[in-house]
DOMARKOL-528209 format. One record per residue (C-alpha): x, y, z. Coordinates in steps of 0.1 Angstrom, whole numbers, padded with zeros to 4 digits, always signed. Example, Ala and Ser with C-alpha at 12.3 -4.5 7.8 and 13.67 -1.06 7.14 Angstrom:
<pts>
+0123-0045+0078/+0137-0011+0071/
</pts>
This chain:
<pts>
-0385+0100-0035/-0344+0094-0043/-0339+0100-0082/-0374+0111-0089/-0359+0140-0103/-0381+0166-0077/-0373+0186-0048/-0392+0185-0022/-0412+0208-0032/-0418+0193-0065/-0390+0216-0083/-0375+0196-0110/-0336+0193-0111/-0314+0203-0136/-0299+0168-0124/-0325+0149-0137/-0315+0148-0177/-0271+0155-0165/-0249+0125-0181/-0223+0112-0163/-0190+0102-0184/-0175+0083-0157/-0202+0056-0161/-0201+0029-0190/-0241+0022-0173/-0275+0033-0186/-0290+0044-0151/-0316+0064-0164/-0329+0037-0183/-0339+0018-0151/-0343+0032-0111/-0324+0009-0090/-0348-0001-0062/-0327-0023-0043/-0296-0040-0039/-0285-0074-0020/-0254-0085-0021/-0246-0124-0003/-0212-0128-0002/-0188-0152+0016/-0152-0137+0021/-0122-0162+0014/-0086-0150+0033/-0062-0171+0012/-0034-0164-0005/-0027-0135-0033/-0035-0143-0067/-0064-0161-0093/-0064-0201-0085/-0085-0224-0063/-0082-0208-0025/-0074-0174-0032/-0086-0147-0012/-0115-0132-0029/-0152-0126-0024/-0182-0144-0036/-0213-0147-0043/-0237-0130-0058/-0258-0096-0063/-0292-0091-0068/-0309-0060-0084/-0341-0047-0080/-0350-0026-0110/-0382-0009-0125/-0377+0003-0163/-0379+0041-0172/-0373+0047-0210/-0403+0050-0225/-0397+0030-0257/-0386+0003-0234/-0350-0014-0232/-0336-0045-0246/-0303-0043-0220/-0293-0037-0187/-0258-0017-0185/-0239-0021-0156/-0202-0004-0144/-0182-0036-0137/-0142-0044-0140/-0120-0073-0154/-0114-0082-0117/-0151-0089-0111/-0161-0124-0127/-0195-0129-0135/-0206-0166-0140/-0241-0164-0144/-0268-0142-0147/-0305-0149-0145/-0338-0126-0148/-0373-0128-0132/-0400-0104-0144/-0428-0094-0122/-0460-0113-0127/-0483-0096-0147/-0513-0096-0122/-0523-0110-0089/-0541-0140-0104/-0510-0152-0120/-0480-0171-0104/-0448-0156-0100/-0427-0166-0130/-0392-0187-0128/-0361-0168-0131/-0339-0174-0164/-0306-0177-0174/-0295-0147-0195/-0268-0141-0213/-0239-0114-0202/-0209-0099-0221/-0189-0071-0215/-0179-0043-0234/-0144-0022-0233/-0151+0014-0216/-0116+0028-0200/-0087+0019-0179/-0105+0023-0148/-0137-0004-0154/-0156-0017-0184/-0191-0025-0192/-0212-0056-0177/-0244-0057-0198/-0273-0081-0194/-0291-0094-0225/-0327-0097-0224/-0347-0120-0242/-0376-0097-0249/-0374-0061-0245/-0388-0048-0208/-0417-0013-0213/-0416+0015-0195/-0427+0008-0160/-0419-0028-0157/-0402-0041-0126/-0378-0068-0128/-0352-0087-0109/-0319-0099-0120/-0293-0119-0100/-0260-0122-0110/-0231-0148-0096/-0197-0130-0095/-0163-0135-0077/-0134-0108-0069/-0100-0112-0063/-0075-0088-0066/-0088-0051-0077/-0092-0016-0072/-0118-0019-0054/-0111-0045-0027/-0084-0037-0003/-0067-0073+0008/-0036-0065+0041/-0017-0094+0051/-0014-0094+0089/+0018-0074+0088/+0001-0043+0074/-0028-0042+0107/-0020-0030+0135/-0022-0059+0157/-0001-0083+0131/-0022-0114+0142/-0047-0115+0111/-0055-0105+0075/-0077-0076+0066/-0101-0068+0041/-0117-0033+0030/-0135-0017+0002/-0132+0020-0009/-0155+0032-0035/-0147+0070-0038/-0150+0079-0065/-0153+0052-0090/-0143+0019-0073/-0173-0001-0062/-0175-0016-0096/-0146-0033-0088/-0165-0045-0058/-0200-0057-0072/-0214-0043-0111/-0236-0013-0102/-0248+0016-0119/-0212+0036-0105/-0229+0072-0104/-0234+0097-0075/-0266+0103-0099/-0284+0070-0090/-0292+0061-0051/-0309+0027-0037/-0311+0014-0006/-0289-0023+0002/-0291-0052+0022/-0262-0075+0026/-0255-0115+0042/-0216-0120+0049/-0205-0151+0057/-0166-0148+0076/-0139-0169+0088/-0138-0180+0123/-0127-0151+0142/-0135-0127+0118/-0161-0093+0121/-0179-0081+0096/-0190-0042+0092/-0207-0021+0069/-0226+0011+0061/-0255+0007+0071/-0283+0016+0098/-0291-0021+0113/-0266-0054+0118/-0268-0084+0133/-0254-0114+0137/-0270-0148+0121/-0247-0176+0134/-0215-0177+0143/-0199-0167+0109/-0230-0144+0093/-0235-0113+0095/-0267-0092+0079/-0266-0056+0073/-0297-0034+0063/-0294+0002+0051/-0329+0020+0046/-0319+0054+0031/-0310+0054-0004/-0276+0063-0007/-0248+0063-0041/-0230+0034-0048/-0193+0047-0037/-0211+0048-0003/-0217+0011+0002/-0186-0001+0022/-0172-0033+0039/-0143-0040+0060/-0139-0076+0077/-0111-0084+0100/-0101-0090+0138/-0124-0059+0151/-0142-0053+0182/-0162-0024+0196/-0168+0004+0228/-0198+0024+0228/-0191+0064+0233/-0224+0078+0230/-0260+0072+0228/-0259+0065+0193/-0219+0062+0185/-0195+0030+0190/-0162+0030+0179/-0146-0002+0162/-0110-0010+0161/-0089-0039+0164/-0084-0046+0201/-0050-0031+0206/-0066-0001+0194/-0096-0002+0212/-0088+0014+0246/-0075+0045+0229/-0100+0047+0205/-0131+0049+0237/-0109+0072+0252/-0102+0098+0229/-0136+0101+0213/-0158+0090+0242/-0186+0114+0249/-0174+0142+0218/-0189+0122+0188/-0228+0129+0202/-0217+0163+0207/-0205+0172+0173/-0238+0150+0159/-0260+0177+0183/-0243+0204+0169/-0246+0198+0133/-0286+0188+0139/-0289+0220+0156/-0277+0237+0120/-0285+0218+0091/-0314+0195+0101/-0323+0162+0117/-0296+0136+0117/-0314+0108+0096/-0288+0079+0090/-0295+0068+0131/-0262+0059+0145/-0228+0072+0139/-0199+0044+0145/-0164+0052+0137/-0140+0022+0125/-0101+0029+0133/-0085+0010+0104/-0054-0007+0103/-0024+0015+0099/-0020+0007+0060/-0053+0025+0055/-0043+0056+0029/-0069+0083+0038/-0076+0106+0067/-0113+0095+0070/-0139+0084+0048/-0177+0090+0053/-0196+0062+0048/-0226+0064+0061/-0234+0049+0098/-0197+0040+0097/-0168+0063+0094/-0134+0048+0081/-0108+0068+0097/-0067+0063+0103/-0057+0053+0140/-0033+0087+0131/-0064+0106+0147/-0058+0085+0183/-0035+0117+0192/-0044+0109+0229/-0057+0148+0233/-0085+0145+0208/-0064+0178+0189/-0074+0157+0158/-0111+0155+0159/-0118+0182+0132/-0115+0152+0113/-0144+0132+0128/-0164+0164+0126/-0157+0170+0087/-0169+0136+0084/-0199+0143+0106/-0206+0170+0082/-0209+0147+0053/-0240+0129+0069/-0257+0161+0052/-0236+0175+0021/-0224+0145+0004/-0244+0115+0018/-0280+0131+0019/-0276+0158-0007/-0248+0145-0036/-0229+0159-0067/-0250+0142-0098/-0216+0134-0112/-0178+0138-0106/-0170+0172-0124/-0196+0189-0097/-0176+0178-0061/-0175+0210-0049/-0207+0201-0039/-0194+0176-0021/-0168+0190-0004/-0170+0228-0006/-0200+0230+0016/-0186+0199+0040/-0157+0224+0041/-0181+0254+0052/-0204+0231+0073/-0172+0216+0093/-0158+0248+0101/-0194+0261+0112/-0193+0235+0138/-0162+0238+0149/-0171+0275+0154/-0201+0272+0178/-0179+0238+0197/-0144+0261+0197/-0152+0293+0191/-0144+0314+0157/-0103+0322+0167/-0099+0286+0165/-0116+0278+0136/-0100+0309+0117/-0065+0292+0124/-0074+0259+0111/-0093+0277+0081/-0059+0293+0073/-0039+0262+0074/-0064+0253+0048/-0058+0285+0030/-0020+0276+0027/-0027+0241+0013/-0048+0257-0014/-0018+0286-0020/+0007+0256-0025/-0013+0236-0050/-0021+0269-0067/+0014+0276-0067/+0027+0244-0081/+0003+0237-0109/-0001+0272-0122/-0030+0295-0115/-0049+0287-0153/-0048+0250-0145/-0079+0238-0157/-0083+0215-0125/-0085+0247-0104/-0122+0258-0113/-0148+0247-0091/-0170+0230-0123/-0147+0210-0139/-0151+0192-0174/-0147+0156-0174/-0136+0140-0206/-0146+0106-0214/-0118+0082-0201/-0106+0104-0174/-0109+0089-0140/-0123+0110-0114/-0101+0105-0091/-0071+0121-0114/-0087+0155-0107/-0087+0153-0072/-0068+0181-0054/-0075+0210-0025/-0095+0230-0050/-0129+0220-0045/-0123+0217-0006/-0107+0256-0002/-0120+0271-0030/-0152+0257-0024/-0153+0266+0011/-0143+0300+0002/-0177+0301-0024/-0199+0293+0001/-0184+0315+0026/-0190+0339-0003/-0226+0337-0008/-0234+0338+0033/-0214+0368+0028/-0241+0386+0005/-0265+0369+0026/-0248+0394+0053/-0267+0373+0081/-0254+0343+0093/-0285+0330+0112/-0300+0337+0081/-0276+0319+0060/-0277+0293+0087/-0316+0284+0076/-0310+0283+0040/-0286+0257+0045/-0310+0240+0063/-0337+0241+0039/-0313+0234+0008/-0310+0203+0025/-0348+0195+0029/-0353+0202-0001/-0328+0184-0017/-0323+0150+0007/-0316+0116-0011/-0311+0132-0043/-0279+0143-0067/-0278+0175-0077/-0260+0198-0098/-0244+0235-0095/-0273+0249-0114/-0299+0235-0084/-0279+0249-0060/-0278+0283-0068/-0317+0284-0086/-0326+0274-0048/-0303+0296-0032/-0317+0330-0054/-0352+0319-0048/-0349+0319-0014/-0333+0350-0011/-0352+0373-0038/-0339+0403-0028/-0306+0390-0041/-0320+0375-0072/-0332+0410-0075/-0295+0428-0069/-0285+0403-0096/-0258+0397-0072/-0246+0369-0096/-0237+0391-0121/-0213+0416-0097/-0181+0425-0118/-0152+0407-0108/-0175+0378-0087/-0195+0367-0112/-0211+0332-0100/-0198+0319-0138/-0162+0331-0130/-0164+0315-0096/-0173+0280-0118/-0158+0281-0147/-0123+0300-0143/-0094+0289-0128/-0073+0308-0103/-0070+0321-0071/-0103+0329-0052/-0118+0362-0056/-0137+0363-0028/-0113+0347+0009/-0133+0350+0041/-0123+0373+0071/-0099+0352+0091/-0087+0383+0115/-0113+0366+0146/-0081+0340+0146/-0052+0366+0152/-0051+0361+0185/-0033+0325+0183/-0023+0333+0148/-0003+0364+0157/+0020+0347+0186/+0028+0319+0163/+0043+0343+0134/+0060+0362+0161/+0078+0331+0175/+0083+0321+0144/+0104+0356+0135/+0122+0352+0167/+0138+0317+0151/+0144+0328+0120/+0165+0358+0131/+0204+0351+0122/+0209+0356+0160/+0187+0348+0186/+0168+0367+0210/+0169+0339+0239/+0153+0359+0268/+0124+0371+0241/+0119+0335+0232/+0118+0323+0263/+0096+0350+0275/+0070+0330+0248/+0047+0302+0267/+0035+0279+0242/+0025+0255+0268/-0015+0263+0262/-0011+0261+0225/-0036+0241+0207/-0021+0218+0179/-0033+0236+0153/-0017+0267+0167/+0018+0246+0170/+0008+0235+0131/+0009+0271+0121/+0038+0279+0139/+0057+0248+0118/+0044+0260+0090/+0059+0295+0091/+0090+0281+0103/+0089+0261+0072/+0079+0288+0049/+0111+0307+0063/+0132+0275+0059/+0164+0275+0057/+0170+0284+0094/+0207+0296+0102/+0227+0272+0108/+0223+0254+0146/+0189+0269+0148/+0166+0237+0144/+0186+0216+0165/+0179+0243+0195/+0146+0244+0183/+0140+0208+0190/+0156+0211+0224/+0134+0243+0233/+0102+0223+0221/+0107+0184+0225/+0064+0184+0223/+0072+0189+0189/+0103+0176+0179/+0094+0144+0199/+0057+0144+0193/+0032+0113+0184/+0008+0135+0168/+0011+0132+0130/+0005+0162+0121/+0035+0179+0143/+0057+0146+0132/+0046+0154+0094/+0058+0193+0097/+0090+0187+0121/+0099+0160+0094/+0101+0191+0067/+0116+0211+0087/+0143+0187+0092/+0148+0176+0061/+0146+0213+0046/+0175+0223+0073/+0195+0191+0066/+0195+0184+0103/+0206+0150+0098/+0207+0143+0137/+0168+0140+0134/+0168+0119+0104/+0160+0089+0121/+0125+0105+0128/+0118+0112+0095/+0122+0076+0086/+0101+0063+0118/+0072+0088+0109/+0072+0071+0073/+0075+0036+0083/+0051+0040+0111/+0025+0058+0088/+0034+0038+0058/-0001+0038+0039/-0016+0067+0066/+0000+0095+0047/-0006+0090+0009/+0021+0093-0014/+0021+0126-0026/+0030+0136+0007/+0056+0118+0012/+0070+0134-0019/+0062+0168-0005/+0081+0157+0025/+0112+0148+0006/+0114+0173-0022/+0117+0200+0015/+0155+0208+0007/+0164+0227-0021/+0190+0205-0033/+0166+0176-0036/+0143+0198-0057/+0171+0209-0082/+0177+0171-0086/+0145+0165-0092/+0137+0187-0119/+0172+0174-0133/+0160+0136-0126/+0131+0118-0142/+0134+0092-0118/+0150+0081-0090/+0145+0057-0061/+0124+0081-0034/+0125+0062+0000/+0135+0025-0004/+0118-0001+0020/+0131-0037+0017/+0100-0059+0026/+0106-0089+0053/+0102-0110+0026/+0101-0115-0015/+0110-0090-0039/+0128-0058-0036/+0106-0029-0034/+0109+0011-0043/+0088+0035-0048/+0096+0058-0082/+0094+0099-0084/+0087+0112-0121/+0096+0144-0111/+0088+0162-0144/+0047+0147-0137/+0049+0142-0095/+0040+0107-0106/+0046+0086-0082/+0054+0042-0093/+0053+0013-0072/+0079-0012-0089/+0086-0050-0076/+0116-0073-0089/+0132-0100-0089/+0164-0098-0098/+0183-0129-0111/+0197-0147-0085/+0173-0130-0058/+0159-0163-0032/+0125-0168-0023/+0136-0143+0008/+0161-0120+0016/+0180-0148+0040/+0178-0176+0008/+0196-0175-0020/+0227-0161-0033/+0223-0117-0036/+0250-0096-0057/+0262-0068-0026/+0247-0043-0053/+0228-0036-0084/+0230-0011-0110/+0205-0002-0134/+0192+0024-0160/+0155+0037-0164/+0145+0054-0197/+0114+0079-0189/+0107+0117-0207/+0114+0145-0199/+0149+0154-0187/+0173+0179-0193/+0206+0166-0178/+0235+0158-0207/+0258+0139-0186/+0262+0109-0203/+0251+0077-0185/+0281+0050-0176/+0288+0027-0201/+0287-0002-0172/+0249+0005-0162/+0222-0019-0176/+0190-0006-0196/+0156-0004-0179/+0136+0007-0212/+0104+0024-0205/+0085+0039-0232/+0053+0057-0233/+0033+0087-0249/+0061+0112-0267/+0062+0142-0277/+0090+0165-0293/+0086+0184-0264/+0093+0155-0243/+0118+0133-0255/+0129+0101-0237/+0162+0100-0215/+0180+0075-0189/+0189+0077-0157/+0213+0055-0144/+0220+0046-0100/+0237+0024-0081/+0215+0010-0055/+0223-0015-0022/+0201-0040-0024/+0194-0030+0016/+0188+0008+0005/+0225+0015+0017/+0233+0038-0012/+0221+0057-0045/+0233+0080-0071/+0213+0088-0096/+0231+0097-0130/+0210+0111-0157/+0223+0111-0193/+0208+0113-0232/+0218+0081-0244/+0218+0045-0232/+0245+0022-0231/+0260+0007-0264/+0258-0032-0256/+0232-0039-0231/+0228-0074-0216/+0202-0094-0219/+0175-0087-0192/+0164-0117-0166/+0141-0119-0135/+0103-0111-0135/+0085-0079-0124/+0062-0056-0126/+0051-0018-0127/+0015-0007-0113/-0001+0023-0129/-0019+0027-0093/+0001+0051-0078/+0011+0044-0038/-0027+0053-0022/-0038+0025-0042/-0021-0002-0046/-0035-0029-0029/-0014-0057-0027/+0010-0063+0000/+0047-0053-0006/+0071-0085-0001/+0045-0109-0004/+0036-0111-0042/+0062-0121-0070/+0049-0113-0102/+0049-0139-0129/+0055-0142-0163/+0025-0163-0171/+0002-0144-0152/-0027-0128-0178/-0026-0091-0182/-0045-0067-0160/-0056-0037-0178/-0046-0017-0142/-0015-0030-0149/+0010-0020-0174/+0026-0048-0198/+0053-0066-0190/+0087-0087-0201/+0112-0105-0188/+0138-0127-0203/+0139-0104-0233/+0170-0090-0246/+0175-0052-0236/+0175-0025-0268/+0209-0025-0282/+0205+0014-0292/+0185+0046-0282/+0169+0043-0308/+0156+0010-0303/+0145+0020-0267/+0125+0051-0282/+0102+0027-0308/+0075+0027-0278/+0048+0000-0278/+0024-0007-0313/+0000+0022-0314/-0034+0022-0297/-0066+0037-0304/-0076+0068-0286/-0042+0073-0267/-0042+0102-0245/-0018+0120-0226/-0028+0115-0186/-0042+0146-0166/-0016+0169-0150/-0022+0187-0119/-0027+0169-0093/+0003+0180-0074/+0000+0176-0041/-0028+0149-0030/-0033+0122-0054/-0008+0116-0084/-0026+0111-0118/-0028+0074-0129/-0010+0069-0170/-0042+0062-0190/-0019+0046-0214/+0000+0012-0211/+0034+0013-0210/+0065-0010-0220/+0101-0021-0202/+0127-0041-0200/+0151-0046-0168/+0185-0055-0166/+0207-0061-0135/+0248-0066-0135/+0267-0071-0101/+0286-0040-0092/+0312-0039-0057/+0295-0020-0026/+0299+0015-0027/+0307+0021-0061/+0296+0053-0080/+0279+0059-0113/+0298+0094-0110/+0269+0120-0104/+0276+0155-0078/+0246+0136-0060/+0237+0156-0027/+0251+0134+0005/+0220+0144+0026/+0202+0125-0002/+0220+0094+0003/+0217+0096+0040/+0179+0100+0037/+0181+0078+0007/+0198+0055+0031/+0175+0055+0059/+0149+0024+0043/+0173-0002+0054/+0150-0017+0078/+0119-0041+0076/+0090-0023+0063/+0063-0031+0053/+0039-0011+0028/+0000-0010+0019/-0022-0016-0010/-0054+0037-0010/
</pts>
């Protein structure tokens, strides 16, 4: 039974008593039976008020008490942007004889936990005992969260209707509905949507179906975590691929989604029964989300959430689907018990993808995809330092930290590479084969923890546990989970040679200072798979930069890759141009990013950019700079910020004085010119003493003191130079306009760029950072380095997470913005790289951007 604390076989889990300091819930004062959620969905405008866009309705939980002294609360994860109304309780009757009682309002308050949620707790009016079952229905209403993705019609990708999505990975759902917001605690759910006309509604769930024109019922039977539970409503239809597979899209999507997975879905579901066990969520339906969607694919179960980037139109892409596949057993049916144990999660989804992409495509294949993988790991290795604390597989969560700020390639590569490991001393992979298999019986529906996994894994194989292979010098099983650094154990990846080898070859020829035409050409690459054109990239990237003229004959001897749709070839020629400075194929850069605006999360796009090695001088010179500017259709000016010193990436939207309702309204200055005050910068040029002050102040240390950085920006993206200097200027002017700066970084922020002004009167979000306008710039560095009143428990946000997900301040922080008319084209004075203003340049047309 789910969160009985047993395997299968009755052995009791090291799970059962392991906390979980993401939660602000007691879950193992109470099993979660059920769930129901009745909600009615609301596409109105942005914002709190009558006719918002929101959800409501309300949730219902089934609960049956476990502590043993009994329990006078019920603690749920919740958020601010959730809005609980009402509560009420109803206790089962005592015996058969008696009448079901009434339900009855209780009382609810919340309690302050971290940035990321807070506490919803539920006040009883008598204590519950052990054993009790009770029932306790709660009214609520969200808006505007983490947790609720709202796209206007201009983010989808048939630009006729709004969208609406939830992601709950890895702490998010409590900004859907309160729950108990563990991988530790499973239920099963039930939920009633009501829709707008023309709407679908879709979940995660084994059964649907339609009650009315505008209600739809979903039923999921297996118990399954709370970050699992997903919803998506918007202009969607559907195509059937396979006996138990549709695919759902919106319908200029939905011919090219049929066609690339029709048929392939059953046989990667086949494949994985065949090695890990019986399928047991029934059917597999894959949802092609809008283009603003920020991940590769998410695995809910019964519905994947993918990006439309995978309609490649050769199905070179579906390693994807199947790494999702491979969830439905290591992840969904057998879960990390909490958040500092993912590799669980996705170290063996790692091992259990490639496995089936070995018996589908054979092992050469899945060696060169394996080794891309490998070089993702080396790179994040490489750029947060081999002893980073983030690179161990077990990692320590402190209270406060959210999850998701210690997300990075480690527990994916390294993780595979552990597993790959043990099948190693297994030394049979048939053998190794079954254990998997078994570890999953043995462990379905429940959470789990490292020390379950490898208790089962020497007990099945005794003749290990006897070679106390866990103790082997040099690859111990603690030094594997508790010490950062480089694996010490990498899997044999020489089966993959044979299309690895060619690729390095080619990639010599084009790197030589002059080249070998006839041996070039004597190179087919006309049967290349995609991932063998990826690792060719990639070396061509590694041996970046080319001599001169050799990139633009590169394109013309390739144009399937220099002209290519599939994102991962546009991704890697987009480096390779912008590492070269081949400004002729600039233009493709900038349609990649606009045409994957939310696809490719941020950190990407800042891998993509930092390619030349001018732009990474200045941005180890720079604390922050406009990265790629993208002027919505519509409302405020938009950028996105690079902290270079913390890869931190900032969404900021103003409104500067004089700015219209639109960019065709109003009166607009032909320029602005600005100042930003952040830590950490080592440039002594001083900044102009025309610029205005943008004061930002934050945590502080000796070690990293504030500075400014001054630019002179087009309000159209048509130039920028960045100046950096140590003080700010003398006799600021007063500051005027409203704005706002998100501590979500790009993958999340979840409203729609141009088509929210912040306001002054609006209440403070605690995912927001504070806020002024109308308030008189510091006069003085000194008065810019004062900082905001001190706070209890400030701590300095996680570093490390270079590469995938930027870490999220944990503390608020303060500024001031100030805007003065400059001519076009004038210069704040800074040896500023011209490739950087070209790319810099390249926003100027209509974009429009996401938000995770």
């Amino acid at each position: 039974m789910a969160g009985s604390g047993l395997g299968a076989s009755g052995r009791v889990l090291h799970a059962a008593q392991a906390e979980d300091v993401a939660s602000a819930s007691n879950f193992r004062a109470f099993e979660l039976l059920h769930l129901h959620l009745d909600l009615r969905a609301e596409f109105g405008p942005p914002g709190p008020g009558p006719g918002s866009r929101g959800l409501s309705g309300s949730a219902v939980l089934d609960l049956r008490c476990l502590e043993p002294g009994g329990a006078a609360e019920l603690r749920l994860d919740s958020h601010p942007c959730v809005e609980v109304t009402a509560a009420a309780l109803r206790r089962e009757r005592p015996d058969a004889g008696q009448p079901e009682p009434e339900p009855e309002p209780v009382p609810v308050c919340t309690r302050p936990f971290s940035h990321y949620g807070q506490a919803l707790c539920v006040l009883f009016p008598q204590p519950c005992i052990a054993g009790e079952r009770l029932r306790v229905q709660l009214t609520y209403r969200v808006g505007e969260g983490p947790g609720v993705c709202w796209l206007a019609p201009e983010q989808t990708a048939g630009k006729r209707k709004p969208f609406v999505y939830t992601q709950g990975q890895a702490v998010l759902n409590r900004a859907f509905f309160p729950c108990f917001d563990t991988p530790a605690a499973k239920c099963t759910y039930s939920a009633l949507l009501e829709v707008p006309d023309g709407f679908t509604a879709v979940m995660s769930a084994n059964t649907w179906e339609k009650r009315g024109p505008n209600k739809f019922f979903f039923q999921m039977c297996q118990p399954i975590p709370s970050y699992l539970i997903a919803l998506a409503i918007g202009d969607l239809v559907s195509a059937e691929v396979g006996p138990r597979s549709w695919v759902w899209a919106e319908p200029c999507l939905i011919a090219a989604a049929k066609e690339e997975y029709d048929g392939v879905i059953e046989e990667f579901l086949a494949t994985g029964e065949k090695l890990f066990g019986p399928y047991v969520w029934g059917r597999y339906d894959v949802l092609f989300m809008p283009p603003s969607f920020p991940f590769g694919g998410m695995e809910n179960p019964c519905l994947t959430f993918v990006t439309p980037c995978l309609l490649a139109g050769d199905r070179s892409l579906a390693d994807v689907i199947i790494h999702e596949i491979a969830h439905s057993w290591f992840g969904n049916l057998v879960t990390n018990a909490n958040w500092g144990e993912f590799w669980l999660n996705e170290g063996f989804t790692m091992y259990a993808q490639r496995r089936i992409s070995t018996v589908l495509f054979g092992p050469a294949y899945t060696c060169l995809e394996a080794a891309t993988g490998r070089a993702l790991l080396r790179q994040h290795v490489d750029i947060t330092g081999e002893e980073h604390p983030l690179n161990k597989l077990r990692v320590k969560l402190e209270p406060g930290v959210d999850p998701d700020d210690t997300y990075n390639e480690t527990p994916y590569e390294k993780g595979f590479c552990f597993v790959s490991y043990l099948a190693h001393l297994v030394g049979d992979q048939d053998q190794f084969d079954e254990f998997l298999k078994a570890y999953v019986d043995e462990f379905k529906f429940q959470s789990v923890l490292t020390d379950d996994f490898l208790e089962f894994f020497l007990d099945y194989f005794p003749e290990l546990k006897r070679r106390r292979v866990d103790s082997i010098p040099g690859f111990e099983f603690d030094r594997w989970l508790n010490t950062p650094g480089w694996p010490p154990y990498l899997p044999d990846l020489s089966p993959g040679d044979s299309l690895m080898r060619p690729a390095e070859e080619l990639a010599q020829l084009w790197a030589a200072e002059e080249l070998d035409v006839r041996a070039i050409e004597a190179v087919s690459t006309s049967a290349w798979k995609t991932y063998q054109l990826v690792y060719f990239l990639d070396k061509i990237l590694q041996k970046s930069p080319l001599p001169p003229g050799h990139v633009k004959k590169l394109g013309e001897a390739y144009p399937k890759i220099s002209s290519a749709q599939n994102a991962e070839l546009r991704l890697r020629w987009g480096q390779i141009v912008l590492k070269n400075d081949h400004r002729e194929d600039f233009w493709k850069v900038r349609d990649f990013l606009h045409s994957q605006e939310a696809s490719w999360p941020q950190p990407v796009r800042l891998a993509t950019f930092l390619a030349t090695t001018s732009v990474r001088c200045t941005a180890r010179r720079t604390p922050i700079w406009p990265l790629f500017p993208l002027p919505p259709p519509s409302g405020p000016m938009t950028w996105c910020w690079l902290s270079a010193a913390r890869r931190c990436p900032w969404r900021a939207q103003t409104r500067p004085a004089g700015w219209g309702s639109s960019p065709s309204s109003g009166p607009r200055p032909r320029s602005w010119t600005g100042s930003a005050t952040k830590r950490r910068s080592t440039s002594t040029t001083p900044a102009p003493s025309t610029s205005r002050a943008v004061t930002w102040t934050g945590p502080r240390s000796a070690a990293a003191p504030l500075r400014s950085c001054a630019w002179s920006l087009g309000p159209w993206g048509t130039s920028s130079t960045p100046s950096c200097g140590t003080s700010l200027p003398a006799s600021p002017t007063s500051s005027a306009g409203s704005w706002s700066f998100w501590r979500r970084t790009a993958w999340r922020f979840r409203s729609p760029w141009g088509t929210r002004a912040p306001s002054t009167r609006e209440a403070p979000s605690p995912r927001r950072c504070s806020r002024t306008a109308d308030r008189p710039a510091p006069s003085t560095p000194a008065a810019s380095a004062r900082g905001p009143p001190p706070r209890a428990a400030r701590t300095s946000p996680p570093q490390g997470r270079a590469l995938l997900r930027a870490p999220r301040p944990q503390t608020p922080v303060e500024a001031t913005w100030t805007w003065t008319p400059r001519t076009a084209g004038s210069s704040l004075g800074t040896a500023f790289p011209t490739t950087r203003r070209e790319i810099l340049s390249m926003g100027s047309g209509n974009g429009a951007g996401p938000e995770s």
